[in-house]
LORO-454783 format. One record per residue (C-alpha): residue number from 1; residue in three letters; z, x, y. Coordinates in steps of 0.1 Angstrom, whole numbers, plus 5000, padded with zeros to 4 digits. Example, Ala and Ser with C-alpha at 12.3 -4.5 7.8 and 13.67 -1.06 7.14 Angstrom:
> seq:type:Z:X:Y
> 1:ALA:5078:5123:4955
> 2:SER:5071:5137:4989
This chain:
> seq:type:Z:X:Y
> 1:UNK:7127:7490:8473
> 2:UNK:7155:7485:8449
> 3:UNK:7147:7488:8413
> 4:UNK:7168:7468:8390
> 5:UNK:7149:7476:8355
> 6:UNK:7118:7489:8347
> 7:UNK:7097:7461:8357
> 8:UNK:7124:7442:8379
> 9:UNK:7129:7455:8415
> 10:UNK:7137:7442:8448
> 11:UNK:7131:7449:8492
> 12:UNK:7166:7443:8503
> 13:UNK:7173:7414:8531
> 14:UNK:7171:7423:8567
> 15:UNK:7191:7411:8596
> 16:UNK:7162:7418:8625
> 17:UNK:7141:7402:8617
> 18:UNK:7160:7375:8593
> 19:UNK:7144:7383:8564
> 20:UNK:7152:7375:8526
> 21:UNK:7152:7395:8497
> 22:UNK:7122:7396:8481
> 23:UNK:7118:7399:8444
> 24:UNK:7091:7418:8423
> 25:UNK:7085:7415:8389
> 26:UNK:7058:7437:8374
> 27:UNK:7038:7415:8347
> 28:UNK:7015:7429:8327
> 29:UNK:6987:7409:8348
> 30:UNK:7005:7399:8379
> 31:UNK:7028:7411:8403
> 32:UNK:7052:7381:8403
> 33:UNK:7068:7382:8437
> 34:UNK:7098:7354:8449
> 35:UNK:7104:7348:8483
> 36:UNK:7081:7367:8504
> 37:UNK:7104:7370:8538
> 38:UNK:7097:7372:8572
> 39:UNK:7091:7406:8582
> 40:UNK:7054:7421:8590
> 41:UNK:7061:7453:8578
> 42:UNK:7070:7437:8541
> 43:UNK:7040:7417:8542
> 44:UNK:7017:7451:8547
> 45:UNK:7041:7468:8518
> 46:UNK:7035:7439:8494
> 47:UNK:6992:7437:8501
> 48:UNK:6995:7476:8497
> 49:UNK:7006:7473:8465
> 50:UNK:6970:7467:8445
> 51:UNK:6975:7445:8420
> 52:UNK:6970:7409:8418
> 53:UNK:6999:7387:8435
> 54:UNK:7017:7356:8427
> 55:UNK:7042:7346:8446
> 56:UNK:7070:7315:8440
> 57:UNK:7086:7301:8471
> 58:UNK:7124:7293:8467
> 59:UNK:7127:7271:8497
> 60:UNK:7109:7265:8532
> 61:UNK:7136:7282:8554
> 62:UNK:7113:7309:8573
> 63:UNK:7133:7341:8562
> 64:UNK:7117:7331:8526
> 65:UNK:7088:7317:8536
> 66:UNK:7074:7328:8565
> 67:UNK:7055:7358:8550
> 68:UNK:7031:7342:8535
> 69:UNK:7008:7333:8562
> 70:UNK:6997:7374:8563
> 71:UNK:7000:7375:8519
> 72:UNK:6975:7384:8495
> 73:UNK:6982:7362:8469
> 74:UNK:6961:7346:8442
> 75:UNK:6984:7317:8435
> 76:UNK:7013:7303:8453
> 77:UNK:7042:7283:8439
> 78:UNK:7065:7259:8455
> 79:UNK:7086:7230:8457
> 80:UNK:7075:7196:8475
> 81:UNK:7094:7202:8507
> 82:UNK:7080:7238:8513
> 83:UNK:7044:7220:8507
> 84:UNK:7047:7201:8535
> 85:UNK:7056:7228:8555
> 86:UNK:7028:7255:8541
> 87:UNK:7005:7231:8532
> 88:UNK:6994:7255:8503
> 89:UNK:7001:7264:8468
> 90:UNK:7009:7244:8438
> 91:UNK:7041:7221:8437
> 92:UNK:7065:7229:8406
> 93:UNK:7074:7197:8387
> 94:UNK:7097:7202:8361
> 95:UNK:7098:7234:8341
> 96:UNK:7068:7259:8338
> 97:UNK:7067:7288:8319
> 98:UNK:7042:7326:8311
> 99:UNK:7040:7352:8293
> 100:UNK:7028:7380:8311
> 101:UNK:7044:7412:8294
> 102:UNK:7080:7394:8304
> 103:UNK:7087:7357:8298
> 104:UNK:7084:7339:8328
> 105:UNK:7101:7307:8336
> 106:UNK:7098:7290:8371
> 107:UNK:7115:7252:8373
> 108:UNK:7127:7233:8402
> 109:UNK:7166:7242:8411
> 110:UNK:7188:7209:8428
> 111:UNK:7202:7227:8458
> 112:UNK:7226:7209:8489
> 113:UNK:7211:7243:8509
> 114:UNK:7175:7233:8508
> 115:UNK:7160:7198:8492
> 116:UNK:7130:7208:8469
> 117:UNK:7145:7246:8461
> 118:UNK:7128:7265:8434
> 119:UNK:7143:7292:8412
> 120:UNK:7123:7321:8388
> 121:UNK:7132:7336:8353
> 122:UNK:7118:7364:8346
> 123:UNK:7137:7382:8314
> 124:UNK:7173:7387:8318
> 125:UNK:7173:7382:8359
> 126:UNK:7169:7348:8373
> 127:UNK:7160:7347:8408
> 128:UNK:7177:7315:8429
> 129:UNK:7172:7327:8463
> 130:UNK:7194:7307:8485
> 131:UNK:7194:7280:8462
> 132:UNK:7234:7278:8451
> 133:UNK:7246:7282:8485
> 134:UNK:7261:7251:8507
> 135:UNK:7248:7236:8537
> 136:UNK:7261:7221:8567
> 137:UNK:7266:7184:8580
> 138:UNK:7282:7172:8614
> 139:UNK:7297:7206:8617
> 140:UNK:7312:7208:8583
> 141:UNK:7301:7232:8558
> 142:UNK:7296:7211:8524
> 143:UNK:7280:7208:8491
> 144:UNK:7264:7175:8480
> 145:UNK:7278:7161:8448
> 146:UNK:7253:7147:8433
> 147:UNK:7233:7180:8440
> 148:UNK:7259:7202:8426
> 149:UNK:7268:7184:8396
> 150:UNK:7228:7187:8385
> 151:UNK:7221:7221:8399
> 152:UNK:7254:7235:8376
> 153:UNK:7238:7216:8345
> 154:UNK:7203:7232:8352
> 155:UNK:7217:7265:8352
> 156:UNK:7240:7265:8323
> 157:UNK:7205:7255:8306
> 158:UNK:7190:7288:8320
> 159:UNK:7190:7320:8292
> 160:UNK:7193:7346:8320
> 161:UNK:7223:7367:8320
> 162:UNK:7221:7384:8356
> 163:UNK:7216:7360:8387
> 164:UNK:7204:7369:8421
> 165:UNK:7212:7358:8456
> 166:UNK:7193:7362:8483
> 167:UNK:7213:7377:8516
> 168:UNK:7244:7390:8496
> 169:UNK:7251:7427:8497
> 170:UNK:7256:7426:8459
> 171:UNK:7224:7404:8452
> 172:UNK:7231:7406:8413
> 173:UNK:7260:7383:8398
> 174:UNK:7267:7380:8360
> 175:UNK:7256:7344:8350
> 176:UNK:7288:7334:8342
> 177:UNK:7308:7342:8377
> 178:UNK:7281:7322:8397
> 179:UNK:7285:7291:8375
> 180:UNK:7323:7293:8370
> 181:UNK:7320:7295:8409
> 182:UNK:7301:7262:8412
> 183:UNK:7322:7244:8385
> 184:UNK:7354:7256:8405
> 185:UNK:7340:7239:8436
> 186:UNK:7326:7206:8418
> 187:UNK:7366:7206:8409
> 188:UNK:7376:7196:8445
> 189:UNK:7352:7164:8449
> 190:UNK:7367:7133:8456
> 191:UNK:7357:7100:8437
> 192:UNK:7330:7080:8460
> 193:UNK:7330:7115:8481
> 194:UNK:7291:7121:8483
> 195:UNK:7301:7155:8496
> 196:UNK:7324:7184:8492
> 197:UNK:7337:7203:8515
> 198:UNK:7346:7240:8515
């Protein structure tokens, strides 16, 4: 476990099995987890920890997800897609927001990765899993237009200053560098162009 402030810490990504970074963030109440992964051994780490859970799904994709058949957790949420795939938890609509020690801000993230992605401020760190990352169609690797263009206005709205991505080595990216990022890609569509390719 990698802590990244005193109440924000993470369990780094693994490889076998695929696994995603998992986040923690320690609430004054709840241990707020995103993502969960897909690794046993996190699963029985996370329901040794005694305190009670919530966890917030970024996206279906089993590296994120699949952890929470074996997970202790008093309240799950999710985006529509990963519902129909877990068949649990409450579906995020909008924005929603706590206060539990930390302010706590969960709202629904426009992604071309996954349809129905989910993203998590907690404080200064906002937590976007795989949500900014591309996706692939008839071979090509590409970002949806229309997805991109709302996904970069949703998170210039966001207040955090630190974002983290799931399966990256560096995992925490000043706010500014992952939007410029976007913005530098949205640069290349072309007009009637539903996707972008990079």
């Amino acid at each position: 476990m990698t802590s990244l402030s005193e109440r924000i810490s993470f369990i780094e990504a693994s490889e076998n099995p695929l696994s995603a970074d998992v986040g923690l963030i320690s609430g004054g109440r709840y241990l707020w987890l995103f993502d969960v992964g897909n690794d046993p051994k996190v699963t029985e780490l996370l329901n040794s920890i005694d305190r009670p859970k919530i966890a917030v799904i970024s996206h279906f994709h089993a590296d994120h997800a699949g952890g929470l058949n074996g997970l202790d957790a008093e309240k799950i949420y999710l985006g529509a897609q990963t519902f129909k795939h877990t068949g649990r938890g409450e579906i995020v609509r909008g924005d929603i927001y706590f206060n539990d020690g930390l302010p706590i801000h969960i709202f629904e993230l426009p992604s071309s990765h996954s349809p129905g992605s989910v993203g998590l401020e907690a404080g200064d760190f906002c937590f976007l899993g795989d949500g900014i990352y591309s996706t692939k169609k008839q071979g090509r690797t590409v970002y949806n237009a229309g997805l991109l263009q709302a996904e970069i206005k949703k998170l210039r709205s966001l207040s955090a200053s630190r974002f983290l991505l799931s399966h990256d080595g560096r995992f925490v990216y000043p706010r500014g560098e992952v939007i410029s990022s976007l913005e530098e890609i949205w640069s290349r569509r072309i007009k009637n162009e539903p996707y972008i390719e990079i």
